[in-house]
N, C-alpha and C positions, 0 to 999 in steps of 0.2 A: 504493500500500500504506500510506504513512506518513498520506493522508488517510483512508481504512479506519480504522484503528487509531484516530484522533484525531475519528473520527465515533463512533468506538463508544465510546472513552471517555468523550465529550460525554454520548453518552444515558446512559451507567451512571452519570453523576455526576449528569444530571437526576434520573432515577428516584430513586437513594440519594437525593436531596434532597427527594424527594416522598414514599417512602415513609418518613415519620417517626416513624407512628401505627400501632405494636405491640402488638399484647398477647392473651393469654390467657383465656379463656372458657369456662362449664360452667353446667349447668340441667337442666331438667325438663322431659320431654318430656312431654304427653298426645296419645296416639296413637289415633287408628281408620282401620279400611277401609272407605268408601264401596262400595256396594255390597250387593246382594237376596242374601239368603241362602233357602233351599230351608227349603220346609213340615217346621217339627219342629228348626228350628238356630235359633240367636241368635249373635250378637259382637256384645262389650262393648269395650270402649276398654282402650289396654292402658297402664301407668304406665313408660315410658323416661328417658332421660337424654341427655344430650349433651358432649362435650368438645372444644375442640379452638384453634387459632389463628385469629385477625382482622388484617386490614392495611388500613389506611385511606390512599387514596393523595390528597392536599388536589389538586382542582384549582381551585379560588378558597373564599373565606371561605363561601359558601352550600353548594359540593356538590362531593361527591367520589367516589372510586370505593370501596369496599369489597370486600375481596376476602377467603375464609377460608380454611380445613382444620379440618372438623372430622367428630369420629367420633358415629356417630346412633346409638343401639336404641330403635326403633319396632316394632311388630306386633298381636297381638289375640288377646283368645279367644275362644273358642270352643265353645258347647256344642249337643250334639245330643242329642234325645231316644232314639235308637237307639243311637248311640256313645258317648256323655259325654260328657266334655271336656276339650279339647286348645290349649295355645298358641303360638303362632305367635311364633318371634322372631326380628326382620328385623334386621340387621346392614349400616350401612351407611357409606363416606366418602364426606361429601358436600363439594361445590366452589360455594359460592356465588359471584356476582358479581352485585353490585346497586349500584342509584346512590342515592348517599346526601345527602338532601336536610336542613342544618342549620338548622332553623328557629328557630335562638334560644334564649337561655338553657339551652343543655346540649341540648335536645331535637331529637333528629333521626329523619327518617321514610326508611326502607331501602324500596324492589323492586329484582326482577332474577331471573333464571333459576338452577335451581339440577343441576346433574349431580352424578347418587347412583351409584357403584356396590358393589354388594354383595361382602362380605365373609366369609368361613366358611363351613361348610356350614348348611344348615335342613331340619331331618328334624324334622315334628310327628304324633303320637301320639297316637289316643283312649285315653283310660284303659281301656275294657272289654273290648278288646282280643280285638275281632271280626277272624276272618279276613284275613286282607294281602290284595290292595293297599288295601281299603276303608277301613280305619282309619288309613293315614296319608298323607300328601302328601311326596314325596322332592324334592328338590334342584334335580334337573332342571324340577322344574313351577315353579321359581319368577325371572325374570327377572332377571339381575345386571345391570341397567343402569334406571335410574330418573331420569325428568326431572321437574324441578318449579319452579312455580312460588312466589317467596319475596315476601312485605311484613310489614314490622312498625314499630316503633315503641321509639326508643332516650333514655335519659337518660343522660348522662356528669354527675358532681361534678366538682367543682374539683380532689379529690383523688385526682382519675383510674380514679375506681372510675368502674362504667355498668352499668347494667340495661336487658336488654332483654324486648321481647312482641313474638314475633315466630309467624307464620299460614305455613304451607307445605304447598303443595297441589299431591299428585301427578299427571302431566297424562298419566300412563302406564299399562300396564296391567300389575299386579306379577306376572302368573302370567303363563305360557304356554298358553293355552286348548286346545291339542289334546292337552295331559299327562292321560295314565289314569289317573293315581294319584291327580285331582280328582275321577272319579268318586264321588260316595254320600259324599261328607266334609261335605255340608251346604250347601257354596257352590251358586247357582245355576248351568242348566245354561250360562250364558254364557259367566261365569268372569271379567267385568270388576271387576278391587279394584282403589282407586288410594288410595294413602297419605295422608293428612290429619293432620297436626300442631299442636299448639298449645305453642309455646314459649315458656318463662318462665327468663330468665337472667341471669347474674351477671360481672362479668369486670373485669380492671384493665389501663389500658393503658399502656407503660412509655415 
């Protein structure tokens, strides 16, 4: 028991030692969904943001692990020449883990997998406000679980501010394809959207 205890205090005093790189993060998201849309619809890119926490755990002077919490709104609009138009807004906390590669002078280059799951409910609406279920997509059509794949590209100052540009691409399919409520909304009749992000951000770390 008494080496239990003195094994596991070991690792909690490695790790406190490793994770020594905190801090705070927020930016802009430009969002779209990949994917055909049906004769007579269009979506355009939808303008998001992002907020949330970063933890950099050093394992030698070139690479480390990076870990976060942060909250996403990404989605799209949407317009139809029979329905008008409607936007889509996707709520998400996402969990990155990537390796993060210190290439010198402040500049470091991040991949790694990313687990999104959805948050709130999402009920979207045509404006012209043609007979239900045709005008809008309910809650259930749209998947609370999101996997993706993350890289970007990081600069830190000396004064512990860091900007990032950072590329995240969803490797999933955000709706539930056999949901009625996608019928005649515009999307093709397949139903495959996968998330696509371009982020641009700001952040200090203490």
């Amino acid at each position: 028991m008494k080496r239990i205890l003195l094994l596991t205090m070991c690792v909690c005093a490695f790790w406190s030692a490793k994770a020594q790189y905190i801090g705070l993060k927020a930016g802009y998201n430009y969002a779209r969904l990949s994917g055909d849309m049906s004769d007579g619809a269009s979506m355009t890119a939808y303008h998001g943001f992002f907020a949330g926490i970063t933890m950099e755990i050093p394992l030698s002077n070139l690479f480390s692990v990076q870990v976060e919490g942060i909250y996403n709104r990404r989605g799209a609009h949407i317009k139809s020449d029979i329905y008008g138009k409607a936007t889509l807004d996707l709520d998400y906390l996402s969990a990155p883990v990537m390796a993060r590669f210190n290439v010198g002078r402040g500049i470091n280059l991040h991949v790694g997998p990313q687990l999104e799951y959805r948050i709130g409910k999402t009920n979207f609406y045509f404006d012209k406000g043609a007979p239900l279920p045709v005008t809008h997509v309910s809650d259930e059509a749209i998947d609370n679980i999101d996997v993706a794949m993350t890289a970007g590209i990081g600069y830190t100052l000396d004064s512990s501010w860091f900007f990032e540009l950072r590329w995240v691409q969803g490797l999933t399919n955000i709706f539930e394809g056999d949901e009625l409520t996608l019928t005649n909304t515009g999307f093709s009749p397949n139903y495959i959207f996968k998330n696509r992000t371009l982020s641009i951000g700001i952040g200090y770390v203490f």
